[in-house]
C-alpha positions as CSV (number, residue, x, y, z in Angstrom):
1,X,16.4,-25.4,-3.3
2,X,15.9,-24.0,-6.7
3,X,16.1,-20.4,-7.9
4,X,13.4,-18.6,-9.5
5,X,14.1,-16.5,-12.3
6,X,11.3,-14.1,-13.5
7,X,11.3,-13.2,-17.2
8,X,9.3,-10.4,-18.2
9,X,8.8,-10.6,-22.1
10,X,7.3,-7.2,-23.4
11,X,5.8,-6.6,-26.7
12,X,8.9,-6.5,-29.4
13,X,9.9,-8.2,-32.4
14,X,12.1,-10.8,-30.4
15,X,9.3,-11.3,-27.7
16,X,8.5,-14.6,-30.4
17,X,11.9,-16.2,-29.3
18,X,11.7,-16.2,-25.5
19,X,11.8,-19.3,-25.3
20,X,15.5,-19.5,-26.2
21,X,16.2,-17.2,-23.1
22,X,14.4,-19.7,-21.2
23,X,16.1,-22.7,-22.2
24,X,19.4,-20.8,-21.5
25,X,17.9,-20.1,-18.4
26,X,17.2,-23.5,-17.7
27,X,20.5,-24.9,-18.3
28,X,22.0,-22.2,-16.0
29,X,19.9,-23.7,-13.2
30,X,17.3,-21.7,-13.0
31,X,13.6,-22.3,-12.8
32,X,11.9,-19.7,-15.1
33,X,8.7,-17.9,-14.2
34,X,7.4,-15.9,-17.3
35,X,5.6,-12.6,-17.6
36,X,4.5,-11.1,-20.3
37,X,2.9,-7.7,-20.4
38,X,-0.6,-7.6,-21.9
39,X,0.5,-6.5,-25.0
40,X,3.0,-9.1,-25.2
41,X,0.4,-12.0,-25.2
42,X,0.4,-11.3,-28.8
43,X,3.8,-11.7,-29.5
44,X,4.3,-15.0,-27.7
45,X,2.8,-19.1,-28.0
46,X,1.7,-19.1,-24.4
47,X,1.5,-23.0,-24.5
48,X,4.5,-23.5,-25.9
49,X,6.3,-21.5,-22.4
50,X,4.4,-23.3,-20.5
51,X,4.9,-26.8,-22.0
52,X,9.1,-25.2,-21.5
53,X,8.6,-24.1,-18.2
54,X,5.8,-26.2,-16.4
55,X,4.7,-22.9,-15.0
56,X,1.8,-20.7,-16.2
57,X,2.3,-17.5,-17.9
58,X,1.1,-14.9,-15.9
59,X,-0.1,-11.9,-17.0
60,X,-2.2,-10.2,-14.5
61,X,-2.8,-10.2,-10.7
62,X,-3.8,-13.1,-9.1
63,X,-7.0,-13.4,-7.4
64,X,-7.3,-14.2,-3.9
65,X,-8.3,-17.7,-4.9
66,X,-5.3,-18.4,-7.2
67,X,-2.0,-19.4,-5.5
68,X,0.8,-17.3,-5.2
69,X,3.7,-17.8,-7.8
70,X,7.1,-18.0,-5.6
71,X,9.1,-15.1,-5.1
72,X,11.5,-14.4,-7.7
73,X,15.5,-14.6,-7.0
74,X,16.5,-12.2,-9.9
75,X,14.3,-10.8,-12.7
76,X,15.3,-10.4,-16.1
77,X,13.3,-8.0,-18.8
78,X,13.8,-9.2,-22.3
79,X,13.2,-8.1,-24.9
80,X,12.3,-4.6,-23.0
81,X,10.4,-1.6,-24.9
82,X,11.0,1.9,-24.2
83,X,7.6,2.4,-22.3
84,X,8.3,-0.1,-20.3
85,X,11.9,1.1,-19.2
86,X,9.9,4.7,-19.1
87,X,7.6,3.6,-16.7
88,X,9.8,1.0,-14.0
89,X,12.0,4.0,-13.9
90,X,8.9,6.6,-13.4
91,X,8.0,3.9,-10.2
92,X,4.4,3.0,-12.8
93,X,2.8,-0.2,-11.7
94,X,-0.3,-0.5,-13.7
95,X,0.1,-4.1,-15.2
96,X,1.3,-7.0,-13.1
97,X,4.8,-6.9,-15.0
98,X,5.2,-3.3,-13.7
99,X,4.1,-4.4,-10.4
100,X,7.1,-7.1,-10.5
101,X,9.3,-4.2,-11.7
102,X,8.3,-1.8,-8.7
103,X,9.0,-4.0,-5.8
104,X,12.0,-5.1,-7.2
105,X,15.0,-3.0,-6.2
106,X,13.0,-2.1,-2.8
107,X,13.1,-5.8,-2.2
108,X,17.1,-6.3,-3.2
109,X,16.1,-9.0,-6.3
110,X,18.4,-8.5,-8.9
111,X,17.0,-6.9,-12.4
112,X,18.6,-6.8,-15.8
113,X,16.9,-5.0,-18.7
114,X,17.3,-5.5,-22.1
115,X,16.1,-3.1,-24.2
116,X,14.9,-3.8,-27.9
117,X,14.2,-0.1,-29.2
118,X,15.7,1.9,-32.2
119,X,18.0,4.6,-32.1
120,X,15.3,7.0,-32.5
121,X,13.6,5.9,-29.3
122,X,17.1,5.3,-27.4
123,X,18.0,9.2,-28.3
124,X,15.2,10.8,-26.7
125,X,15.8,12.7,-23.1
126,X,13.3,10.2,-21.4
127,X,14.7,7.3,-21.9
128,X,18.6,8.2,-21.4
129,X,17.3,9.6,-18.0
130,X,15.1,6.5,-17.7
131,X,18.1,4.3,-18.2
132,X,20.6,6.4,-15.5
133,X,17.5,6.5,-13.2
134,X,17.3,2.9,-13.3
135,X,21.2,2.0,-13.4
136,X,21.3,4.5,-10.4
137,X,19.2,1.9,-8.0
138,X,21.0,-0.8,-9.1
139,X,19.2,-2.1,-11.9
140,X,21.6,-3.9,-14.9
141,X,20.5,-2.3,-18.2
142,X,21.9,-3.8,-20.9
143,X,22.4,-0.6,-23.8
144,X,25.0,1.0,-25.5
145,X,28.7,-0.9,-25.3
146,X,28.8,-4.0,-24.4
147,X,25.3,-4.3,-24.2
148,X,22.3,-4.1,-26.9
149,X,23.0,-1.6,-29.5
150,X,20.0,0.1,-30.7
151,X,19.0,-0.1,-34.1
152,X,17.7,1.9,-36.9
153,X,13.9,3.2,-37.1
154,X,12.1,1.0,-39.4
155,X,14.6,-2.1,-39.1
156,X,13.6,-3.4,-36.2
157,X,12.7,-6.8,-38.0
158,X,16.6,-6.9,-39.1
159,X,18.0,-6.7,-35.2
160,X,15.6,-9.5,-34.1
161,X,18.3,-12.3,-35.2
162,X,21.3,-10.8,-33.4
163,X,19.2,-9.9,-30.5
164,X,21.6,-11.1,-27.7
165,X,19.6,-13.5,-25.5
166,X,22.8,-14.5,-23.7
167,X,23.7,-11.3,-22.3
168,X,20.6,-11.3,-20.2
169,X,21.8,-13.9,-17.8
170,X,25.7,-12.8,-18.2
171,X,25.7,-10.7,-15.2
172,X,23.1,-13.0,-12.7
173,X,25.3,-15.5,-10.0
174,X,24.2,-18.8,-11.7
175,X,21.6,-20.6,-8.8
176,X,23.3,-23.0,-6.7
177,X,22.8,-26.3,-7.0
């Protein structure tokens, strides 16, 4: 049976290149659910992930009419922004992402987050209490050594080529065959 890998893509610079965490994805084993935040629609070719994955990209709740999406066997959040760590730390769950994001932890599916915000953003109080809230319950967040180093306010276009796509899966079990 396959595993399910949810991707949450949120609304950053490297949101565009998803696709290159699927495919790594992919190759891993896994079978690769995305969802984008609404504000991510945007940043992403919506056909093009769902030509790469067979699967729709969902971006709201289903209605009672539509089927359910299988359960996810680990989550990843790439590229993350600071309001979204803010808010699946702060428990939020006002868009389907952050309703993915809630259950989560409660429901023992792995979660990795990597962040895409500048050092400005990754300074402030919040979000370093955000990210030990998070690491607290378990949740993989991928900042600071060894993980995604924040960049400079303003160069945000510069860090979208050495954003590390690979590191998201590094610390998921690959699926078993």
């Amino acid at each position: 049976m396959s595993r399910v890998l949810y991707v949450i893509v949120c609304a950053a610079g490297p949101a565009a290149r998803v696709g290159t965490l699927v495919a790594l994805a992919q190759d891993a084993g896994w079978v690769v659910q995305i969802v984008a935040t609404p504000a991510a629609l945007g940043f992403v070719d919506v056909a093009a992930l769902e030509e790469q994955t067979g699967r729709p990209v969902r971006s709201r709740y289903r209605t009672p009419q539509e089927p359910k999406p299988p359960r996810a066997d680990a989550v990843v959040v790439a590229p993350a922004t600071y309001n979204t760590v803010n808010k699946f730390a702060h428990g939020a769950a006002d868009t389907y992402a952050l309703g993915v994001l809630a259950e989560a932890p409660g429901l023992g599916i792995p979660v990795v987050v990597l962040p895409f915000v500048s050092t400005a953003l990754a300074g402030r109080a919040v979000f370093r209490r955000s990210v030990e809230e998070l690491r607290a319950e378990g949740v993989h967040v991928l900042i600071g050594p060894g993980g995604f180093e924040p960049h400079p306010p303003s160069a945000g276009d510069e860090a979208v080529e050495a954003y590390p796509w690979p590191l998201a899966l590094s610390v998921l079990r690959p699926p078993v065959a």
